[in-house]
Steps between C-alpha positions, in 0.01 A plus 500: 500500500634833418570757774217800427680856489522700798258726561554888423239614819628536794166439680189318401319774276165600527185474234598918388882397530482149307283771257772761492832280465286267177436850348844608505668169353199465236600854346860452551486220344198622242711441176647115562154434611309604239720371262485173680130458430513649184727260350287241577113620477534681179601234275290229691213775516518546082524142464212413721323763289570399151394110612147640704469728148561207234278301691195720486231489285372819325183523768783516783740677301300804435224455812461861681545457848289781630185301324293241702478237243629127609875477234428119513142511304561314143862373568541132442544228795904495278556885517389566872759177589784620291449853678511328833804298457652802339422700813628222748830439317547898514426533900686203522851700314402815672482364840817307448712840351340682824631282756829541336483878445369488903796302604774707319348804694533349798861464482563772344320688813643254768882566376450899486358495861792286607727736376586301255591614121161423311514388157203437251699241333598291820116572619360314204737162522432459819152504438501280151699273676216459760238479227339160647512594875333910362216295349467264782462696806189680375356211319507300836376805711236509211429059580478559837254833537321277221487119696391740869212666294401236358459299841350759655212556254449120490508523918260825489264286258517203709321707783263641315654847582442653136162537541517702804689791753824251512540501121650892537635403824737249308578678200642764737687256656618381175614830381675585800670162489619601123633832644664417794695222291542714232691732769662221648664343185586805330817480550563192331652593195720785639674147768519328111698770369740572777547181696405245203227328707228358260124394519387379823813613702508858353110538638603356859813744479224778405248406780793484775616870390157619518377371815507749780495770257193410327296816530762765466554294125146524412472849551778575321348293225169643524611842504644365130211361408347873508769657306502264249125472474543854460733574250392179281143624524634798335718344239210288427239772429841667305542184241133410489421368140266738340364306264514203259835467272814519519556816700306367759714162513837754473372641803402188716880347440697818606309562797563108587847608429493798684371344804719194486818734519377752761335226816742240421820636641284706726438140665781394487645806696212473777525123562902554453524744804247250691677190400880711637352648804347146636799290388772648671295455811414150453642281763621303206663759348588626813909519418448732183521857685377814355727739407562889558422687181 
């Protein structure tokens, strides 16, 4: 297992701190960033595009979005199951070029917090050479969240409970389940990067980090959440296709673009500064010292 850097704080941060000190190495570090996700979205975005686009037929192809007619009405069982497996295969690349784009941010923030030269270059083979483990630690998050819902529904059913009061009652419990896990393993990917645990070990790694400092992280994250809903809400309404046609598509694949190269490394730079400020202060980490700046 490698030894994670040494944290640059001198004392566990708080939520407007851990805000502050991800600000700061996200526009320091604005240009390898950006051009980290760049290299990666806007060729796999384009390509994704030109697939979704030569599978369409003309009633997709030149549908208006702003109508309220059903796209689907006089396509062929053949067409609408071409379109689907052209859409799967597509999430499928994009997903994969994400994770890798994700985990070259991370190292690239992790190495310029340490104190550490960063390098764009070095950032992304680290993180193609962890391809697998990048696609695995979500996709088995993704199992798990999946395989609890599911056995809570069938449990909730059992009972009886949809029909009444205890239905809500258990889908609260079920979303606060997702969240607090979703907090709890967060880290995950960040303990991939920097120590080279993988799958199951990089989530216990992540839970063990977290715990004890579970609500100062979620605030930190939901304070985030509202920036990001924020500013996305406004680069949405920005980029908004106007109508059928190609300007419309033009418009829908830069904004994806856009938003890809603005929230990525801004993640990366907020779970970063969580992942640093928790793991020098890990009893298992407890020999890597922080160090004056």
């Amino acid at each position: 297992m490698a030894t994670p850097p040494p944290s640059p704080f001198l004392r566990p941060l708080g939520v407007f701190e851990s805000l502050g000190a991800a600000f700061r190495v996200y526009f320091s570090k604005a240009n390898s960033l950006f051009l980290i996700v760049a290299i990666f979205m806007i060729p796999s975005t384009i390509v994704s595009t030109l697939l979704i686009r030569s599978s369409l037929p003309p009633e997709l192809l030149n549908f208006d979005a702003s109508s309220r007619e059903n796209p689907f009405i006089g396509l062929s069982t053949a067409e609408i199951r071409e379109f689907i497996t052209v859409i799967v295969l597509t999430g499928i690349l994009m997903f994969v070029v994400s994770m890798i784009a994700t985990g070259a941010c991370f190292r690239l923030v992790q190495e310029s917090l340490a104190g550490r030269p960063a390098d764009w270059q070095a950032s992304v083979r680290a993180a193609l050479a962890k391809t697998l483990s990048l696609i695995w630690v979500p996709l088995l998050v993704g199992l798990l969240f999946v395989g609890a819902a599911t056995l809570a529904i069938v449990v909730i059913g059992s009972l009886g409970a949809i029909q009444n009061g205890l239905g809500a009652i258990g889908g609260i419990a079920l979303f606060g389940a997702v969240v607090y896990f979703f907090v709890t393993w967060s880290l995950a990917v960040p303990v991939l990067m920097a120590e080279d645990q993988r799958g199951w070990k990089a989530l216990k790694r992540s839970r063990d980090l977290v715990s004890g400092s579970w609500w100062p992280t979620f605030g930190l994250y939901l304070v985030v959440f509202v920036i990001v809903a924020f500013v996305g809400g406004l680069l949405s309404a920005f980029f908004a296709p106007s109508g059928p046609g190609e300007q419309g598509v033009l418009l829908a694949i830069l904004g994806n673009i856009v938003n890809n190269i603005i929230f990525t490394p801004l993640q990366a730079a907020i779970v970063g500064v969580v992942y640093l400020n928790l793991a020098s202060r890990s009893p298992a980490t407890s020999a890597v010292r922080p160090r004056d700046r």
